[in-house]
N, C-alpha and C positions, 0 to 999 in steps of 0.2 A: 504421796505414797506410791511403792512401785510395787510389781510383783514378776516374776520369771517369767518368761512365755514361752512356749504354754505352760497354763497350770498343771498342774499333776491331775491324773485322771480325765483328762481334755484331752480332742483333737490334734494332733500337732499341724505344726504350722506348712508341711506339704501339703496335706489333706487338705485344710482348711482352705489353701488358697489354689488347689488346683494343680499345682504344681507338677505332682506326680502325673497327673490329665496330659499335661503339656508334655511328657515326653523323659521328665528328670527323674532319673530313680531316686531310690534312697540312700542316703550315703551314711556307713558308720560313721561313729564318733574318730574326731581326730583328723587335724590336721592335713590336708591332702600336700604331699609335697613336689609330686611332678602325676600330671596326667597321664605320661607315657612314658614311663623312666626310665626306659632301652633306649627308645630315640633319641631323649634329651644327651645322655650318657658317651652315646655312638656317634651324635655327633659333636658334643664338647671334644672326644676322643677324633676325630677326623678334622675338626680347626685344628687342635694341636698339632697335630701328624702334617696337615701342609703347612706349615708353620716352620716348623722343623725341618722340615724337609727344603728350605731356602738358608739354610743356615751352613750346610758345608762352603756354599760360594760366598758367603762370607768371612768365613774362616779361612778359606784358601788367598782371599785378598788380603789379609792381615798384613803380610810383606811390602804392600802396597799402602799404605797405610787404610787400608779396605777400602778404596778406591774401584768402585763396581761401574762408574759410568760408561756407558756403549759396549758393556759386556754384553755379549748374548745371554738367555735364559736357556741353563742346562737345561733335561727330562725331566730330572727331578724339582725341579721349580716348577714346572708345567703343569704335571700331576698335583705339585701342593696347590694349585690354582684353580683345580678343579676342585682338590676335597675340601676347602676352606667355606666355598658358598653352598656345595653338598652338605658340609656340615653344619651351615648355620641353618639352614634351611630343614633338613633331621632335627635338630634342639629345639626348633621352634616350632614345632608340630609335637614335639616332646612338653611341651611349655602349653602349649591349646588345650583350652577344655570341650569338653562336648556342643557339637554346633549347640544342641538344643537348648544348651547354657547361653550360648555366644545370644540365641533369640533371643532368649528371655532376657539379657543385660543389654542387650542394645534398644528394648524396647522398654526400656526402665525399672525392669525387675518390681517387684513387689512394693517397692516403697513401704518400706517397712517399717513403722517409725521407735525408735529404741534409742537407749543409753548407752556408753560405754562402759557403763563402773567408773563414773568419774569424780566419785568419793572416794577413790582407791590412791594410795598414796604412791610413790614411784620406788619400783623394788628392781630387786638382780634382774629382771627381765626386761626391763624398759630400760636401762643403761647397757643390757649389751645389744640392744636393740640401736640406743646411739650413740656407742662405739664402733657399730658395722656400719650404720650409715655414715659414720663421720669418714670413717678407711673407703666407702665409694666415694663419697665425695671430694674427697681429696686426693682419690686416683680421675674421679672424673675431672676436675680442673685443672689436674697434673698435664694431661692430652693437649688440651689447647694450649697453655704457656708455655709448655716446649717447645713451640712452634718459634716463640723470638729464640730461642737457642740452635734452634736446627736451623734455622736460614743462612747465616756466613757461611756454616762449613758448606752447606749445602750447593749454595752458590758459585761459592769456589769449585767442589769439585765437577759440577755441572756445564759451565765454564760461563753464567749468564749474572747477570746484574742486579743487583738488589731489586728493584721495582718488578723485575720480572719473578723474581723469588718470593713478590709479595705477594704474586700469585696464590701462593700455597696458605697463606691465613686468608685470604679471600674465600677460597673454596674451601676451607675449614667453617669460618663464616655464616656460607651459605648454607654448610651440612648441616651446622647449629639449630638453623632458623627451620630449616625441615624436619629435621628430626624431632624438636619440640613437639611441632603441632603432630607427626604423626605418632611419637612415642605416648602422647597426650591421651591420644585416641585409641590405642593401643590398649593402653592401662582400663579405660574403663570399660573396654572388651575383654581382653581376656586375663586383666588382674594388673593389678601395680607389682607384686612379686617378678611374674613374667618380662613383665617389662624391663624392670632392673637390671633382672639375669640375659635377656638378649640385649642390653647394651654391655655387658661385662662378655660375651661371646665374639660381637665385634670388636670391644677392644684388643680381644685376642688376635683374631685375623686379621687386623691391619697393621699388625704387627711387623706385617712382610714390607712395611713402607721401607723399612729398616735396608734392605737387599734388592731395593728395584734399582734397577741399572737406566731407568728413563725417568725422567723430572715428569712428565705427563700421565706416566700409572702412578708420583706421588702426590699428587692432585689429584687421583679420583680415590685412591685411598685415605688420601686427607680429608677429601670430603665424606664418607663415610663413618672415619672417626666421629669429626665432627655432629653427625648425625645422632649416634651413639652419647656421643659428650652430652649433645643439647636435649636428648632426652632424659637424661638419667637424671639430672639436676629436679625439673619441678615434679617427680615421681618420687622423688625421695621424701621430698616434703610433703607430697599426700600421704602416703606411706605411715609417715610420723604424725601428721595430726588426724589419720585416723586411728592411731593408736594409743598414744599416750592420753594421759587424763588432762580436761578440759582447764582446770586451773593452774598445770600446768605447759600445756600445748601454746604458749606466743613465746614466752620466753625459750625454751627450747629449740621451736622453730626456728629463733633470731639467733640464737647461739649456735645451733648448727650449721647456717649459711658462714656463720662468723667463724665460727674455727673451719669449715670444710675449705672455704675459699683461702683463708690463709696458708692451709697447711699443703693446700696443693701447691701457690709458687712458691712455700721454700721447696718440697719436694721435687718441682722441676728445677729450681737453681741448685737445690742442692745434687741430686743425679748430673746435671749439664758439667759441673764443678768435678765430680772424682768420673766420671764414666770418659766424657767426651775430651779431653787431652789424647790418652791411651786407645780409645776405642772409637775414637771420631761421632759425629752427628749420628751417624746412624743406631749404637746402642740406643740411645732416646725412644727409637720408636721402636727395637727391638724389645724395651722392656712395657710394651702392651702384652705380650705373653703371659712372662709371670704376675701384673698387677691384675689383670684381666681375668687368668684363672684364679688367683686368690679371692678377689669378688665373689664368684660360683664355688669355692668349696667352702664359703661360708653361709653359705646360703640355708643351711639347717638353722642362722640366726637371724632369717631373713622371713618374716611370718606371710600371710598374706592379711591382707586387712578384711578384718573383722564387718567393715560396712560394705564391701566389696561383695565378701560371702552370702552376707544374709540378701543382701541385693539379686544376686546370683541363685537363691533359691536353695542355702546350701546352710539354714541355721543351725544344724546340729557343725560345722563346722565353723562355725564363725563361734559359735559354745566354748569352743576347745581352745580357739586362736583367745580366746577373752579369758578362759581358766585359766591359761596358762601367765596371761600378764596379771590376772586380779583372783585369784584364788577361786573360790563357790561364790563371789560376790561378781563375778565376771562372766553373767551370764543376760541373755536376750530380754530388755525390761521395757517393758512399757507402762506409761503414765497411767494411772488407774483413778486417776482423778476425776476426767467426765469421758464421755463417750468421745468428745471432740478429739482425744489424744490416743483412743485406742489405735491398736493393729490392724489396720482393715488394707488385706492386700489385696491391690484392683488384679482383676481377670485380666482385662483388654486395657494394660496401661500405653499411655502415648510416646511415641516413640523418641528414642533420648539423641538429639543430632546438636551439630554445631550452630542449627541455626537458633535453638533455644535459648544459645548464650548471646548473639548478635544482635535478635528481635526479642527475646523474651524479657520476662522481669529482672532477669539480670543485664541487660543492655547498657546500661546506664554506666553502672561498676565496670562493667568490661570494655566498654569506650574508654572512662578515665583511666583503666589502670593498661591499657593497650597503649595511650597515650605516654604515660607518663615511662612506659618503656622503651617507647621509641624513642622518647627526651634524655631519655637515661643511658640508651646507647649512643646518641650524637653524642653525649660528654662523653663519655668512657673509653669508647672507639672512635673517638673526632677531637676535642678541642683537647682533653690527657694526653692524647695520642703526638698532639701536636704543640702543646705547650713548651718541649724543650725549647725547639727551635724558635718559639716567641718568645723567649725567655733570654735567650741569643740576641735579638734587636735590640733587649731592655739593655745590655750591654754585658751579662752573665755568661762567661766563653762557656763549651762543651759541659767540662769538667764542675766548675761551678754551678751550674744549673742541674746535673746528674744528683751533687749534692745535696741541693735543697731538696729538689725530688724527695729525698732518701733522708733527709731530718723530717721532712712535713709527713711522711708517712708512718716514722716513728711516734711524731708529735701524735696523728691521730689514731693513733693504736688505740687508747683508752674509748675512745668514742664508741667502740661494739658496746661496751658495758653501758653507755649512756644508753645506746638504742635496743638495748636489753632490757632493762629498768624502763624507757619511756614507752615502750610497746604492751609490756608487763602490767605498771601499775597506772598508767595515765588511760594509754590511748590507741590502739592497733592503728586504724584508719587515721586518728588526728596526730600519730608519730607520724605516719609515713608524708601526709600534707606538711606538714612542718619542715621536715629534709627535703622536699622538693622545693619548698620557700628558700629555705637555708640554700641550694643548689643555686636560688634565682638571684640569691644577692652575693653569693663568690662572686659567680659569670660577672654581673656589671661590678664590685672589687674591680674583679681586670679589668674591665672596660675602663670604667676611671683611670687606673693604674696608665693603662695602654693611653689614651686619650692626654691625658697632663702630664707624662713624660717619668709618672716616678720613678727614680733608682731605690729607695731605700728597699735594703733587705727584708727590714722587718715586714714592713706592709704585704710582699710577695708571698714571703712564708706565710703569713699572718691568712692572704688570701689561698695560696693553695692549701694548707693544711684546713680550712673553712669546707671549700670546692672537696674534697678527699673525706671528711668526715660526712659531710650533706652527702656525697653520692654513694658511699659506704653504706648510709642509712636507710640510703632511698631503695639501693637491691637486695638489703637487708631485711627488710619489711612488707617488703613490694609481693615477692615469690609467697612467702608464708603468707600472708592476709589474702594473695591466691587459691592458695590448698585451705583456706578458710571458709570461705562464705560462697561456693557455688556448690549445687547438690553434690552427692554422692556420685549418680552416675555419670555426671559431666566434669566431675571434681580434675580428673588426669587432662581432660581434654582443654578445661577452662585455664592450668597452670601451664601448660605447654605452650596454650595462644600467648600468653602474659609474657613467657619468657622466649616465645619464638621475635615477639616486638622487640624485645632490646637487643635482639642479634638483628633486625631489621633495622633497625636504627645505628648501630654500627656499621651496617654494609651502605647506609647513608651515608653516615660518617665521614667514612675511608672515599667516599665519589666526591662529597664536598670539601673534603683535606685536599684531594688534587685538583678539585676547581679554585682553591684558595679560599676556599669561605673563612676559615681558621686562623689566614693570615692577619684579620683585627680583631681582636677582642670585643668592640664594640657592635661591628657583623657578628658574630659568633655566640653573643650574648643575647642579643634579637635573635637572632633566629633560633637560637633551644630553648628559650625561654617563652616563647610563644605557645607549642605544645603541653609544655610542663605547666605553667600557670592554666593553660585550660584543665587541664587534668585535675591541677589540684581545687581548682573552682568546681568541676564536674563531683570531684570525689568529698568535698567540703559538704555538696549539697544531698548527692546521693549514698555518702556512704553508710554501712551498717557496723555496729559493734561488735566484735567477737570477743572481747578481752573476757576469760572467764568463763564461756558461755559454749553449750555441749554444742555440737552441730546441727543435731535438728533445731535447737531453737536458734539459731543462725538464720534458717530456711525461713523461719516461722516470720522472721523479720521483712520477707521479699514479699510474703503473702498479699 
């Protein structure tokens, strides 16, 4: 049995817990949608303006076929250079909530423990809920796959060498793996909302990578992006499974990585294909502008999360964020079943840090699934990355090998919907062990293949389209069983670490590709298979269930 909290005629829940003591006023009913909305406004408006303001010397180089190398930077770029980090800096102080918020969520907020209406069925609001994340996330993945489109021309016009151009996904990379873990941490200070919107601010202002006249400001603005990229990803999926209803939050979550990630590289192949003939490399990153403000003026379909709110001290708004997805039934409930499950928000709760997830009761979970991230980038960004050219040895020229590539990835298209369906009705945590097994027997595939010599076709496709589905599955299920099973207030922080490890393991990757590790199949198979088999023996033995199941009694399971 549940009942509203508070009951009518009761205390509310500032009173109750102090709240108002501490410093938080009252807040009407409704939605909060920017803290400061001048700031935020003034300085969306000042990224655009330096933004803009690097694009006449762009256009003057058009004749040239915009050819901007060793140009000088007019006043007017200079100036945008100032108002771009003025203005990110404006928007994000526009995006903050009141410190006295910022205490009370860094120090674990109330622990509130509550429902989301998740007997409520999924209506008009929970679909354009993931229709905007799917349009972030498929601008956010758009960011870094451009990056293999922007290198030749880049190189070219630069006048320097592909190895040195790989510079720039290096420090894309690295921006990834930082940005995670601080947009992580971000989110469960000053909101997953927040977070979203200043990574869709930087994709604006790096916009200007589009019109640098030095290879060295496009590597620190790539790193940036990068940073932006690599947060917005595991915030999206907190985002979504603290919104939507419980029975259906896995499937969802797996189908949103699943289309987000696809749709972002056609959308970088497909812009690389009509932009960059006519307008060379650089439109690529000039269109961080428009996808980047589209992000931000959709933001009125962008909620904050309801577990965020009431964590936050702020339950008449978290009411409003729950009306509005679940009618009068989407409102703050707790079990009324024994005293054990009531609302009892602590005064003096313990403070919510990163170490809670390294030593705490979730240790266990965040070892295996840090592991198997880092497993997941050495294949991704290491033995994928390098497969052509083994493929080359097996005796497959260029062009044939590009091929297969390019059937076995159509072959495994259908596999989202396997790992849609097995995460859904089977297993969260025993889908995601199972594609990292699956992962462990492609790798030796090749190793045999590699090792006795085979040519046949079939067996290669047979093994990379295996290798393509398993590791498809594995960062398909991986991120979301993330945004799953660590509390509320470390929920951004816990997805960020998970997805900062598979950009960690790719910048592993790319060091052991050029040690050669990648050069045998049989090295290459040992050594990512070692990580990944612990993980999934860690995760075999520790894991918890979510299929189904609300978030608090996720918690209930760590007890």
């Amino acid at each position: 049995m549940t009942k509203p909290y508070p009951p009518e005629n009761e205390t509310s829940y500032g009173e109750a817990s102090g709240l108002v003591a501490c410093g938080i006023p009252e807040i009407p009913n409704g939605p909060v949608m920017f803290y400061h909305p001048l700031a935020f406004w003034f300085g969306c408006l000042a990224v655009a303006t330096g933004v803009c303001l690097h694009l006449p010397m762009y256009v003057m180089a058009a004749p040239m076929q915009f050819h901007l190398a060793g140009m000088p930077m007019d006043p007017w770029m200079l100036v945008g250079m100032v108002l771009i980090p003025g203005g990110v800096l404006l928007a994000a102080y526009g995006l903050m909530p009141r410190s006295s918020q910022v205490r009370l969520t860094t120090h674990g907020g109330g622990r509130l423990q509550w429902h989301v209406a998740d007997s409520t069925l999924l209506n008009c609001e929970h679909w354009k809920l993931v229709l905007v994340l799917v349009i972030a996330l498929t601008i956010d993945v758009m960011k870094p796959a451009s990056i293999a489109f922007v290198m030749p021309g880049m190189a070219h016009e630069y006048g320097i060498g592909m190895s040195q151009a790989g510079w720039l996904a290096s420090s894309a990379l690295v921006g990834t793996a930082v940005g995670s873990v601080v947009w992580g941490r971000l989110a469960d200070v000053f909101g997953r909302r927040a977070a979203i919107l200043l990574s869709a601010l930087l994709f604006m202002g790096t916009a200007i990578c589009g019109t640098m006249p030095s290879f060295r400001w496009n590597l620190v603005m790539c790193f940036m992006m990068g940073a932006a990229a690599g947060g917005m990803l595991p915030i999206a999926f907190t985002l979504m499974a603290e919104t939507v209803p419980a029975r259906h939050r896995g499937w969802l979550l797996v189908a949103l990585g699943g289309v987000g990630t696809s749709a972002g590289y056609l959308a970088a192949s497909g812009a690389a294909t009509l932009l960059e003939p006519d307008f060379s490399w650089r439109a690529l990153w000039l269109l961080n502008l428009p996808t980047g403000a589209l992000i931000v003026l959709l933001n009125r379909y962008i909620p904050e999360s309801p577990h965020f709110l009431a964590n936050a001290g702020q339950p008449d708004q978290a009411r409003a964020v729950l009306t509005r997805f679940a009618g009068p039934a989407g409102t703050l409930e707790v079990d009324a079943a024994g005293a054990e499950d009531a609302a009892v928000p602590e005064r003096h709760p313990p403070r919510a840090s990163l170490r809670d997830l390294l030593l705490g009761r979730h240790a266990r979970i965040t070892f295996a699934l840090m592991m198997c991230g880092l497993a997941w980038g050495l294949v991704n960004f290491g033995f994928v990355l390098w497969l052509p050219a083994n493929l080359d040895k097996l005796g497959l020229n260029a062009h044939a090998a590009s091929e297969l590539m390019a059937q076995s990835a159509l072959f495994a298209l259908p596999g989202i919907a396997l790992v849609v369906w097995l995460y859904q009705r089977w297993s969260s945590f025993k889908s995601l062990a199972l594609f990292m097994l699956l992962t462990i027997a492609a790798l030796f595939t090749f190793a045999m293949i590699g090792v006795e010599g085979i040519r046949a076709q079939a067996w290669t496709i047979a093994a990379t389209v295996m290798l393509l589905i398993a590791i498809s599955g594995v960062i398909a299920t991986m991120i979301p069983y993330a945004a799953e099973i660590y509390p509320m207030h470390l929920r951004g922080t816990g997805s960020g670490l998970v997805a900062a490890a598979t950009k960690a393991g790719g910048i592993l990757g790319a060091v052991l590709g050029v040690a050669g590790v990648f050069d045998s199949f049989l090295v290459a198979a040992m050594v990512i298979s070692a990580p990944m088999a612990l993980a999934c023996a860690t995760l075999w033995r520790s894991g918890i269930e979510t299929r189904e199941l609300d978030l608090e009694s996720i918690q209930k399971a760590f007890a």
